[in-house]
C-alpha positions in Angstrom: 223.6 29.2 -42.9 222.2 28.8 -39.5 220.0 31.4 -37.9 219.1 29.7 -34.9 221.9 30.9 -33.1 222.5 34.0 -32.1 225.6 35.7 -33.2 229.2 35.8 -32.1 229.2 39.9 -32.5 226.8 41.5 -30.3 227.0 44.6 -31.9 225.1 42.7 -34.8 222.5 41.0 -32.7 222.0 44.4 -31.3 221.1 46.1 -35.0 219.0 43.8 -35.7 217.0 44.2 -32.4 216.7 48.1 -32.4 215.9 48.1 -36.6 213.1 45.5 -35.4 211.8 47.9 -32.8 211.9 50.8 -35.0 209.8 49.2 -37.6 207.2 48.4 -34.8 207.1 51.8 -33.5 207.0 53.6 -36.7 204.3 51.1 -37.4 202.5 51.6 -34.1 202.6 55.9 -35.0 201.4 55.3 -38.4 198.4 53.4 -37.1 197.6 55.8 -34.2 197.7 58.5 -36.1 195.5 57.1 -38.6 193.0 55.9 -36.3 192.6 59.5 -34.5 192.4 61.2 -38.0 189.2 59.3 -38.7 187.5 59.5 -35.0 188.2 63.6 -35.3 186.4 63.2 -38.4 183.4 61.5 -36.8 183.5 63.8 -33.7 183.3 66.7 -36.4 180.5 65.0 -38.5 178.4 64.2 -35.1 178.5 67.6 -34.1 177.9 69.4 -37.4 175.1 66.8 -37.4 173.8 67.7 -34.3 174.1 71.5 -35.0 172.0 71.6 -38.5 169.7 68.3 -38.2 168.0 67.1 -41.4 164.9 68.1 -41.7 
C-alpha cells in the first residue's frame, strides 16, 4: 500500500486532517491547563509564604 499519495476521496484526506488537529488541540488544552494548575499553586504558596514567614 502506498501512502505517499494522497487520496482519490477527499472526504478521506479530510478526516484524517481534522482527527490530526483534534488530537493536537486536545493535546495543546491538556497541557495548558496543566501548566496554569501548577503556577496557581506557586502564586498561592508565594503568597501564603509571604503572609506567615518562617520564623
Amino acid at each position: 500500500m502506498n501512502f505517499s499519495e494522497i487520496p482519490e476521496n477527499p472526504f478521506i484526506f479530510l478526516s484524517w486532517v481534522t482527527a490530526l488537529g483534534l488530537f493536537l488541540s486536545l493535546t495543546e488544552a491538556t497541557i495548558k491547563i496543566k501548566f496554569e494548575k501548577i503556577s496557581t499553586f506557586r502564586k498561592r504558596q508565594a503568597l501564603i509564604n509571604s503572609l506567615y514567614p518562617k520564623i
